[in-house]
N, C-alpha and C positions, 0 to 999 in steps of 0.2 A: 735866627732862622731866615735863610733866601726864601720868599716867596717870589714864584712866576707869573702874572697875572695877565691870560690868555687874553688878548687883542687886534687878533689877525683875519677874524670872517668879514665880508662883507655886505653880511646883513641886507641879501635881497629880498627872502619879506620885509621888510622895514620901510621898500622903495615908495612915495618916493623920497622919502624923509636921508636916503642914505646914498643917493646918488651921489653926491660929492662931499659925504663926511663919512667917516667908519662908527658901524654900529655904537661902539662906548662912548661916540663925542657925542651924544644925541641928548641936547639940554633936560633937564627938570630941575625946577625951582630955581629956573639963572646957573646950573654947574649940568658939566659933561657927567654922563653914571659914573666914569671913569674916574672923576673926582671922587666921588662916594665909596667907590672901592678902596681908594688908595686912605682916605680920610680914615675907614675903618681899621683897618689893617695901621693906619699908625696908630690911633685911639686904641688897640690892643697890643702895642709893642713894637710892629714887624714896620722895620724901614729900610733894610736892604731889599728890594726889587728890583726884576726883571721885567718888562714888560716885551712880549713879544708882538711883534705886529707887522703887518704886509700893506692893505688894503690902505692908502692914501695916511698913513702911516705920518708922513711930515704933518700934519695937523695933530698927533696928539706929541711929537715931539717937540715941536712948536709951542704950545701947550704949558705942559710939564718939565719939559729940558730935563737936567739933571735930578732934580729933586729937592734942589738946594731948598730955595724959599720954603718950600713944604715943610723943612727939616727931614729929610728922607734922602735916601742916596737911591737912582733910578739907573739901572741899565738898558739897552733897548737889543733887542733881536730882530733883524728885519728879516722877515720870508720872501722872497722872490718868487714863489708858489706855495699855492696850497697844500699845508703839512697834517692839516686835521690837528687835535687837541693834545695827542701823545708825541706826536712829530715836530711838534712846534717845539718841544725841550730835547729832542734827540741827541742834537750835537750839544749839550749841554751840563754835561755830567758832573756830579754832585758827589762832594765824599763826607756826607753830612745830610741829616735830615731837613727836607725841605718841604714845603706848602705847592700847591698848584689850584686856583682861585681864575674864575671868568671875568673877566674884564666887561660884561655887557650885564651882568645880572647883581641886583639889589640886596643885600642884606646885613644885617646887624649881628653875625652870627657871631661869639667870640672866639676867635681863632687859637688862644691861649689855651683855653680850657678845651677844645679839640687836639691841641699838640699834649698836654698832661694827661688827657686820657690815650691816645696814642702810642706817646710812652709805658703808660703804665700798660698796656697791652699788650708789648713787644711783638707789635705785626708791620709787616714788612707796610702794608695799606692802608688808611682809614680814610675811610667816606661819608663825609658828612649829607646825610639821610634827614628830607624837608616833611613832619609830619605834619600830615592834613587830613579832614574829612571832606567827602562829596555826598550829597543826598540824593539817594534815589527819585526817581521821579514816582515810582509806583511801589504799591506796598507787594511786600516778599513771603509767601506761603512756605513754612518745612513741610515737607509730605513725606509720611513713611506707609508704604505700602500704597494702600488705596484709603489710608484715614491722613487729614492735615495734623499734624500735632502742634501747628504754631503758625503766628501770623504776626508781622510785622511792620507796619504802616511808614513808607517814606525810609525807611534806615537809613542810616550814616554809614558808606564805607570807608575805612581809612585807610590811608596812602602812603606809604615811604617813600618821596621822590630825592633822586638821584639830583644833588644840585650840582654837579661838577664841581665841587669846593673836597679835593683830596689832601691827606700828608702823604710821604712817600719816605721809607729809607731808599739810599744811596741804590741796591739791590736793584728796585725797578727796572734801570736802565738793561739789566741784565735782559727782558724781559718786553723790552720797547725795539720795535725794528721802524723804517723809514716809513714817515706819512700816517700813521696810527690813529688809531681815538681809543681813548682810555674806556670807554663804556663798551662799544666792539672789539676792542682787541685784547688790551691790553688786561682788566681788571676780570674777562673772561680767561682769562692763560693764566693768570694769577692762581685761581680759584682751582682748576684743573688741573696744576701742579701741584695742588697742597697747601701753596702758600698761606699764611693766617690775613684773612681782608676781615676787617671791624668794623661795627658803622659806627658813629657819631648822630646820634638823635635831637633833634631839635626843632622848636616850634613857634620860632618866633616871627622875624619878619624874611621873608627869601621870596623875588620876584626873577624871575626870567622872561625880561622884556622879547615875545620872541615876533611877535606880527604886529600890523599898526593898530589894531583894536586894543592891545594890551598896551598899548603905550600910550596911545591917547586916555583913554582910561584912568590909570596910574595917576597920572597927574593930577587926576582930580580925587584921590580915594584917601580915607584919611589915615591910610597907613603909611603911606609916603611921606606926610607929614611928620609924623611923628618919628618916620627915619632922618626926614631932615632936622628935627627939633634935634634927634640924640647926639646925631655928626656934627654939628655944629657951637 
């Protein structure tokens, strides 16, 4: 299976860490994230890649090249402009099921066991869904009428976040017009034609390095660790 692995923002929260490198080349533990993504995705199979990419672009090609050493075969997409997440594969069309994977964000998710549950779902979409809990800061009263019937101190809400980590049948494209993001546009039209969209549920490790608090951070947290121990 082709996987695409989006590479083309230029990460201006990030500044100034990204003035003269693109978001995914941004070190932890001595490697770009970019490495980490790519390491994962061969650690579960997938070595044909695309990477798309615009923003100072000649440094991760420079980089990575071909793919060779890696053992991976890499192709590159260059943007000339801003295409957003859906736009970035537009002219790209697939007659075969394929992956679509961020190039800036962290995780150990396996990508195998996402395309077998995919399949066996027979939907045009699946999006793998990052579950989490946040705790309230304050405790939560039920109130029915004018009596409480419940109280609960701090709760835990939990979360399905959207990691931008999709499959996609060939179909999509039908359904993708110029410059898109798959979370506004496209996987909304999906949903409002009918189409079957799936999630994929999982809970292990998924960061989205998205500001310099969270990156600086990361680096010191011991889950990053242990995503370096597994990739390596």
């Amino acid at each position: 299976m082709k996987v695409f692995i989006l590479a083309g923002g230029e990460g201006t929260r990030l500044r100034p860490y990204t003035y003269t490198i693109p978001k995914p080349m941004m070190e932890l533990g001595g490697k770009p994230i970019l490495w980490y993504v790519i390491e994962n995705l061969k650690k579960k199979g997938f070595k044909d890649i695309v990477i798309t990419c615009g923003y100072e672009h000649g440094k991760i090609i420079d980089y990575f090249g071909d793919g060779k050493d890696l053992g991976i075969k890499i192709e590159y997409s260059i943007e000339k402009e801003r295409l957003n997440t859906a736009g970035s594969i537009y002219g790209k069309k697939q007659d075969r099921t394929f992956a679509v994977v961020m190039g800036d964000h962290l995780t150990n998710i396996d990508l195998s066991k996402m395309l077998d549950h995919h399949k066996k779902s027979g939907a045009i979409a699946t999006i793998a869904l990052y579950k989490s809990s946040l705790p309230l800061e304050y405790g939560v009263a039920e109130v029915n009428g004018n009596k409480i019937t419940g109280f609960h101190e701090k709760p835990l809400l939990e979360h399905l976040y959207n990691t931008a980590i999709y499959i996609f049948e060939p179909e999509i494209f039908d359904y993708i017009n110029e410059k898109e993001d798959f979370a506004k546009h496209v996987i909304p039209r999906l949903i409002s034609s009918g189409k079957k969209v799936v999630p994929y549920i999982f809970d292990d490790v998924w960061f989205d390095i998205g500001r310099v608090s969270d990156y600086e951070q990361l680096r010191e947290t011991f889950k990053i660790m242990k995503l370096f121990n597994d990739l390596r």
